[in-house]
C-alpha positions as CSV (number, residue, x, y, z in Angstrom):
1,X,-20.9,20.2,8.5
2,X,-21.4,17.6,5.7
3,X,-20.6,18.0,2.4
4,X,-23.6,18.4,0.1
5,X,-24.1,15.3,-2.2
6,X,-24.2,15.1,-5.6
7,X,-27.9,15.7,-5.9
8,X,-27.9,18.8,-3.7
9,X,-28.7,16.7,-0.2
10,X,-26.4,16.5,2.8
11,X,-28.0,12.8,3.2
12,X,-25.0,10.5,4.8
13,X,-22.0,11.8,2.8
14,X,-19.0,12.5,4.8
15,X,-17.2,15.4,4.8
16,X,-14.2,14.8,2.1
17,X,-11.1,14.6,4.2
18,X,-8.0,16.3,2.9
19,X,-5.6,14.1,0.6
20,X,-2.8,14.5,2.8
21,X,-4.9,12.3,5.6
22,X,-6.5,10.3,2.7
23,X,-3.0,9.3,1.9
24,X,-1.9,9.0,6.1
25,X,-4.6,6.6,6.2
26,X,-3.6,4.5,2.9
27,X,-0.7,4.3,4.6
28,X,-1.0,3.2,7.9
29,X,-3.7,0.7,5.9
30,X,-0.6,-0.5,3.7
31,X,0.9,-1.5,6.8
32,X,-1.8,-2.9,9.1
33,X,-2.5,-4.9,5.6
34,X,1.5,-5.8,5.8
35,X,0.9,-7.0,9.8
36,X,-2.5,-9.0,8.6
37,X,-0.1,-11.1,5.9
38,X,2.4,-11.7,8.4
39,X,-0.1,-13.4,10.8
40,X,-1.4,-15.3,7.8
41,X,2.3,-16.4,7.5
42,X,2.8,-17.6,11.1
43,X,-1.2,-19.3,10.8
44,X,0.4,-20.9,7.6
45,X,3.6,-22.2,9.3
46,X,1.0,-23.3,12.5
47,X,-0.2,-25.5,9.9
48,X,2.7,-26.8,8.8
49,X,4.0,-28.4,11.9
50,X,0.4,-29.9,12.5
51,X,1.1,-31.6,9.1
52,X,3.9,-33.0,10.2
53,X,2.3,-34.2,13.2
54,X,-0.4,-36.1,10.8
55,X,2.6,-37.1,8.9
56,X,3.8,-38.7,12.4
57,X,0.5,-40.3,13.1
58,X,-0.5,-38.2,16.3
59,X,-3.7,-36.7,14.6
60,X,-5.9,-37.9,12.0
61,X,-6.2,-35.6,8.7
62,X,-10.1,-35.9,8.5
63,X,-9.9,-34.3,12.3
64,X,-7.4,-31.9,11.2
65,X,-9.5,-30.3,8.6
66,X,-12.6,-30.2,10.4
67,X,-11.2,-28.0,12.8
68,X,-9.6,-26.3,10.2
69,X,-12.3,-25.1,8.8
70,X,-14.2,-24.0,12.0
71,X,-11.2,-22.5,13.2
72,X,-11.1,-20.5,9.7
73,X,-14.6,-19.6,9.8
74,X,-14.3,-18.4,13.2
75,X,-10.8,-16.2,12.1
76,X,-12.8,-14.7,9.3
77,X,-15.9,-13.9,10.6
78,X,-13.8,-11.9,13.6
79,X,-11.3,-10.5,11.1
80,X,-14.7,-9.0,9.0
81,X,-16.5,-7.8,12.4
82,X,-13.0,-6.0,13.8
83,X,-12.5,-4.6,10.3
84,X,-9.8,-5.8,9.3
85,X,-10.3,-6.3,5.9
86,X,-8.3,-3.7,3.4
87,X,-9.8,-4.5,0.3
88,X,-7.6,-2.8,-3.0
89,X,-7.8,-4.3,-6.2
90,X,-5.1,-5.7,-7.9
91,X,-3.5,-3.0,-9.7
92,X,-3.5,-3.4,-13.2
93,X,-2.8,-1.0,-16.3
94,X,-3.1,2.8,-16.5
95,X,-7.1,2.9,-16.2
96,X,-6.2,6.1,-19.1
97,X,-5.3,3.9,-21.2
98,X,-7.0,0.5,-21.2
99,X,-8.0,0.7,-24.7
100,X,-9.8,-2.4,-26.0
101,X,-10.2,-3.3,-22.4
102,X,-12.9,-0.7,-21.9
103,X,-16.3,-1.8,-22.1
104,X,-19.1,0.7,-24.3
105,X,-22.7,-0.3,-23.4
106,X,-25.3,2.4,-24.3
107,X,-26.4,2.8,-20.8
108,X,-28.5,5.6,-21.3
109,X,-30.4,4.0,-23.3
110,X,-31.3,1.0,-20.7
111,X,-31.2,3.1,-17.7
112,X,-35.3,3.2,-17.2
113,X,-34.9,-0.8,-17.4
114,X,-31.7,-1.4,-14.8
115,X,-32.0,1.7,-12.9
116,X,-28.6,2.2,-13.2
117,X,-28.4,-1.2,-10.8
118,X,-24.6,-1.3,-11.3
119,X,-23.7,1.9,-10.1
120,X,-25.0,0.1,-6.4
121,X,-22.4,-2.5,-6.7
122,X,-19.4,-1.9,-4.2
123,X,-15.7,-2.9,-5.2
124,X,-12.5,-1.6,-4.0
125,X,-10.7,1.1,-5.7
126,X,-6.8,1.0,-7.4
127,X,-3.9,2.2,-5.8
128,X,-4.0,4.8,-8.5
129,X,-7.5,5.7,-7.9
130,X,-6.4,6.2,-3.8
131,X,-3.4,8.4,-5.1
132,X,-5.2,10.4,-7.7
133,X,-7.8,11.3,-5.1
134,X,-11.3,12.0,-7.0
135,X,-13.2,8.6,-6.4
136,X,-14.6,8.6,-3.3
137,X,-13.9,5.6,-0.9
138,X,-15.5,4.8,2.8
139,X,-13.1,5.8,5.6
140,X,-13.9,2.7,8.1
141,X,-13.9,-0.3,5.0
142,X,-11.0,1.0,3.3
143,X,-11.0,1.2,-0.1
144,X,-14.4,0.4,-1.3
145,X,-16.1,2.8,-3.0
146,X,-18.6,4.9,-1.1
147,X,-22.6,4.8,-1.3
148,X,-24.8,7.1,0.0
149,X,-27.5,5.7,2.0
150,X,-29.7,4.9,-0.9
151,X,-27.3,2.7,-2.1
152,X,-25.8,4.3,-5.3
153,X,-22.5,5.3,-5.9
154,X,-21.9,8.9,-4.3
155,X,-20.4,9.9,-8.0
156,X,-23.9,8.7,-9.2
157,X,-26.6,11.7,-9.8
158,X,-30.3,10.9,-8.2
159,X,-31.9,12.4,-11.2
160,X,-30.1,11.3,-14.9
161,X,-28.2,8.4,-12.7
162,X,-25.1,9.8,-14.8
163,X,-21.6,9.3,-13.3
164,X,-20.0,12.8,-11.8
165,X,-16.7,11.2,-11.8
166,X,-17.2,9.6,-15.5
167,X,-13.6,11.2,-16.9
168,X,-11.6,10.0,-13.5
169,X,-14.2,6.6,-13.0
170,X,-12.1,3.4,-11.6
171,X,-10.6,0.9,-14.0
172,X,-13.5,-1.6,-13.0
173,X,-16.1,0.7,-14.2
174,X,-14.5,1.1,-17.3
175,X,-14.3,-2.6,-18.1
176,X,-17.2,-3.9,-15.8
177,X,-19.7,-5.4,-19.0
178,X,-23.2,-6.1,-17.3
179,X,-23.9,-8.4,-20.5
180,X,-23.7,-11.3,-18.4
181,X,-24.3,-10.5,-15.1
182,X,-27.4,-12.6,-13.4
183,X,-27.7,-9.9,-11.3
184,X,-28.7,-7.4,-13.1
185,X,-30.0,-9.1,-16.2
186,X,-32.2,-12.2,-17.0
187,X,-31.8,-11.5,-20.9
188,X,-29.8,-8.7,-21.8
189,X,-30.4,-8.8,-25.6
190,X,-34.0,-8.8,-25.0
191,X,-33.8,-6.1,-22.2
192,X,-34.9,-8.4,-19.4
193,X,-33.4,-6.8,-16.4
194,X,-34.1,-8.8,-12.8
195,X,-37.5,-8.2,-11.7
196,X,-35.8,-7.9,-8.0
197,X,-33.4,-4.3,-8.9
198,X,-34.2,-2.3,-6.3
């Protein structure tokens, strides 16, 4: 059975798994992440011998770094498709107490122009956010935040687009300043958001 959403719905919310597996999970992700840096380790010591072999004269470095970058492309493109991206953001301070670092905008006041646009962006969540267990984040990309299917935040109400998670919100919401973000506006003084917000 699906949890409702925060509107009422069922829509395409998972059920909210327990925070002992939520943790099982973070964990055996801490450690598939751990495996993923060692193989960036040996790629990075691959490398280093093939320098030396440029160094020696047996390949040339403008061929070296053509297949480099194929070779890269190729790695990250599979590494995305298999999933093996953890993203978690760099742990910072206590998101409690960022003070000064905390960004006020009077959203309510230009929700009807930006629809609440940034509440649709995805990020990944703090190792404190993961531990404390309130912000919801998607189970197969581990740990960015989880959307419904329209896109929004799953913490984001459909009606007053207010935040259900506003007291507990991640660090990133509480410093993210849309000011200056092309994305969302062409002129935010004059309250020109992007004609293209969905």
């Amino acid at each position: 059975m699906r949890s409702p959403a925060v509107d009422g719905s069922t829509g395409n919310v998972p059920d909210r798994p327990s925070q002992d597996v939520v943790l099982g999970l973070h964990e055996a992700h801490r450690r598939v992440g751990a495996a993923t840096a060692r193989l960036f380790d040996t790629a990075a010591h691959a490398y280093a011998v093939t320098e030396l072999l440029v160094r020696k004269g047996v390949i040339e470095v403008d061929e070296l770094d053509r297949s480099r970058r194929d070779v890269e492309e190729r790695l990250g493109s599979a590494f995305g498709d298999d999933g093996l991206e953890i993203s978690i953001a760099a742990e910072g301070p206590d998101k409690y107490e960022l003070g000064e670092q905390a960004v006020e905008i009077d959203c309510a006041a230009r929700l009807p122009l930006c629809r609440a646009a940034c509440c649709r962006l995805r990020f990944p969540l703090s190792e404190q956010d993961i531990h404390e267990g309130v912000v919801r984040w998607q189970l197969d990309r581990p740990y960015l935040n989880l959307q419904n299917s329209d896109g929004y935040c799953v913490h984001c109400t459909t009606g007053s687009r207010t935040c259900g998670v506003y007291v507990n919100r991640p660090g990133v919401c509480r410093t993210y300043d849309c000011r200056k973000d092309t994305r969302i506006w062409v002129d935010f003084e004059a309250r020109v958001p992007q004609p293209d917000l969905p």
